[in-house]
C-alpha positions as CSV (number, residue, x, y, z in Angstrom):
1,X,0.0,0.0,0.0
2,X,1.6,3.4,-0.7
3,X,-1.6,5.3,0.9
4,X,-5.4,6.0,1.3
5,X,-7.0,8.3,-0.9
6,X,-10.0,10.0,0.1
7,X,-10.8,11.3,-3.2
8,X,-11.4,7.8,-4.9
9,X,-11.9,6.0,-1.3
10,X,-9.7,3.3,-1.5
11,X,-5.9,2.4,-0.6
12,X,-4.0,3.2,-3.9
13,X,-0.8,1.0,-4.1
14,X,0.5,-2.0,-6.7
15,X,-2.2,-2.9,-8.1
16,X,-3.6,0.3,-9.0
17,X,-1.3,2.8,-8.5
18,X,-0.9,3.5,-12.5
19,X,-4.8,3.9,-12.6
20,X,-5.2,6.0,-9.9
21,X,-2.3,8.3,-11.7
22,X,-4.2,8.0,-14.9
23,X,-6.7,9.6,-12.9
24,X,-5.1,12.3,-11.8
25,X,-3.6,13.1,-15.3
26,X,-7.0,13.5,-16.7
27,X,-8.9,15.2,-13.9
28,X,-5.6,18.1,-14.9
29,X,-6.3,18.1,-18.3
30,X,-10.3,18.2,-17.8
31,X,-10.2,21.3,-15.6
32,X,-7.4,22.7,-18.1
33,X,-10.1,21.6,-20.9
34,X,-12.5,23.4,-18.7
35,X,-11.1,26.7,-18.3
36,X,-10.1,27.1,-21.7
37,X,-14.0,26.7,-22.5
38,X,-14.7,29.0,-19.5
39,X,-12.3,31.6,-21.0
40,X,-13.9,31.6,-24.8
41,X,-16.5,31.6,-24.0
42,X,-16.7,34.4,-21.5
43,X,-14.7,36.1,-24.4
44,X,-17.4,35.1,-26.9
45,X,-20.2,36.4,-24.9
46,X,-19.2,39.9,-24.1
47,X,-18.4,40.4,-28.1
48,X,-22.5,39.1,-28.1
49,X,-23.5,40.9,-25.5
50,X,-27.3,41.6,-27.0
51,X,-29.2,39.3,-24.3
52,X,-30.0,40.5,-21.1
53,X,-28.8,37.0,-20.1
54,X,-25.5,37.3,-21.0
55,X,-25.1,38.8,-17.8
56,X,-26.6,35.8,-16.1
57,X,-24.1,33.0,-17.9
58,X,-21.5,35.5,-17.5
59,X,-21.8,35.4,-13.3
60,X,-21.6,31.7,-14.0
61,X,-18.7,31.8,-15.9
62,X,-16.6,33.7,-13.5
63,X,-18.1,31.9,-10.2
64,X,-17.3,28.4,-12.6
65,X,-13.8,29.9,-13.2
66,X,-13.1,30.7,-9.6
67,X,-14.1,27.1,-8.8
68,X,-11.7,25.9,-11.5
69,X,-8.6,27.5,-10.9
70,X,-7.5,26.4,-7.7
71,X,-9.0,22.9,-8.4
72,X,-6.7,23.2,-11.1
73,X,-3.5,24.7,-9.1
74,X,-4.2,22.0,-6.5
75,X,-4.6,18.7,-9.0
76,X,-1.8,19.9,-11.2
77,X,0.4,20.0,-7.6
78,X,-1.3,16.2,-6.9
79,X,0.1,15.2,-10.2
80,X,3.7,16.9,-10.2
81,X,4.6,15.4,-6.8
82,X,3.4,11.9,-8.2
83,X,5.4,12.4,-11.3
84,X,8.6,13.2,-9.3
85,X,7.7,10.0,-6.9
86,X,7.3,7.9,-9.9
87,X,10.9,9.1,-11.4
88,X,12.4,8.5,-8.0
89,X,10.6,5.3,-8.3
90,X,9.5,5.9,-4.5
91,X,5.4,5.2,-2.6
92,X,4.5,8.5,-0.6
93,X,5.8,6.3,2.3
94,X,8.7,5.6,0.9
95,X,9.4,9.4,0.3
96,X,9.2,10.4,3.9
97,X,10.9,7.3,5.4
98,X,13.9,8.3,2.7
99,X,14.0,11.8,4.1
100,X,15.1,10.4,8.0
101,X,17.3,7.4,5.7
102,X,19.1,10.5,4.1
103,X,19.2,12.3,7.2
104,X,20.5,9.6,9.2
105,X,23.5,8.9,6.2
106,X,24.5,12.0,5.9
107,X,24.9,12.6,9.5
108,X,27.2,9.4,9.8
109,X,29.0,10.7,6.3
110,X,27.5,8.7,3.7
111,X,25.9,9.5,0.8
112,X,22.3,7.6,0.7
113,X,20.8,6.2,-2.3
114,X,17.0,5.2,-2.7
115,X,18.0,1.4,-3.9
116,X,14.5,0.9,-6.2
117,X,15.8,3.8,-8.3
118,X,16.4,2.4,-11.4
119,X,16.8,5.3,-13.7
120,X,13.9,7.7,-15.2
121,X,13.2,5.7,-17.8
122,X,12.8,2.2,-16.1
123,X,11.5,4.1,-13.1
124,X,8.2,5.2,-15.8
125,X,8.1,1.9,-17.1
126,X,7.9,0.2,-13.5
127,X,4.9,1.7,-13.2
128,X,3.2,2.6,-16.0
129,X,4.4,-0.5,-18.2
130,X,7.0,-1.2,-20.9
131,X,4.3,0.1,-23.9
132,X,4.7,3.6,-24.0
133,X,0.9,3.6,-26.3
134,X,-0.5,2.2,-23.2
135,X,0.5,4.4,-20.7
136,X,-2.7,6.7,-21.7
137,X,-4.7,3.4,-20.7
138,X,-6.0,2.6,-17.7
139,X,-5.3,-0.6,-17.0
140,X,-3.4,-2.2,-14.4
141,X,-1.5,-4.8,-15.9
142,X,1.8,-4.8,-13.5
143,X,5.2,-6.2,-14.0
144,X,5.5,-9.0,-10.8
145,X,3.8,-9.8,-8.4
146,X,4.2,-6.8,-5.8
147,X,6.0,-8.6,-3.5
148,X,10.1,-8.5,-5.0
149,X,10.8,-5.5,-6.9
150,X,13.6,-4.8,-8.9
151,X,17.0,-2.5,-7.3
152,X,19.4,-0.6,-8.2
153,X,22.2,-3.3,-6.8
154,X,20.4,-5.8,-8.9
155,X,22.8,-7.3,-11.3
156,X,26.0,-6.0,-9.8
157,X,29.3,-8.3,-9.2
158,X,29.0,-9.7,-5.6
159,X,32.4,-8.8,-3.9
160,X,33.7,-11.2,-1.5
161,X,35.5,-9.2,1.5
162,X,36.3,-13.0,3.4
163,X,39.9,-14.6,1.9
């Protein structure tokens, strides 16, 4: 589980973790849609402003608008912060137990490195699946089983320090 949103009422993790940022990703680019409808046509109507109920739909527009925008500020925030988790490769949990792991290197002089980070690209493909077509889709067709995920030490030559 990475955590519980309230938003869709359910724990998003594994499983669904690349439909629930599929989610996100639209619901930014519906209340983008949206205010770029808002904006013509608020535009459009004060150019035909013949109707006594212009005014009306215009009030409406600019209540709508107000509505919108910091839906908008505060969904396109949602999905920034899961874009960056998703190239770090890191769960919201996973973010804030790294931040006391990094603290806790640092302080004894090392330099701490989130071991699931594979890179940007296979960090994206973790999670949203090796077909870049289908990352638009919704579907939650996962690489494993969620239990053993891939590391960054994965692959390496094993040193042996014992003679």
């Amino acid at each position: 589980m990475d955590h519980h949103c309230t938003w869709i009422n359910n724990c998003v993790g594994h499983a669904n973790y690349k439909v629930f940022f599929i989610f996100v990703v639209y619901a930014v680019i519906a209340c983008i849609y949206s205010l770029v409808l808002l904006v013509g046509s608020l535009t459009n109507d004060s150019q035909n402003d013949k109707q006594q109920s212009a005014d009306s739909f215009r009030i409406l527009y600019v209540i709508s608008g107000l509505l919108l925008v910091p839906l908008s500020m505060a969904l396109s925030g949602l999905l920034g912060w899961h874009i960056y988790l998703i190239l770090q490769n890191k769960t919201t949990i996973e973010y804030h137990e790294g931040v006391r792991a990094t603290w806790l290197e640092e302080r004894a002089g090392n330099a701490y490195k989130h071991p699931y980070d594979l890179g940007a690209y296979d960090n994206l493909t973790t999670v949203l699946g090796s077909n870049i077509i289908c990352w638009i889709c919704p579907t939650s067709k996962h690489i494993g089983n969620g239990l053993r995920f891939r590391t960054a030490y994965d692959g390496l030559p094993v040193t042996s320090t014992s003679k």
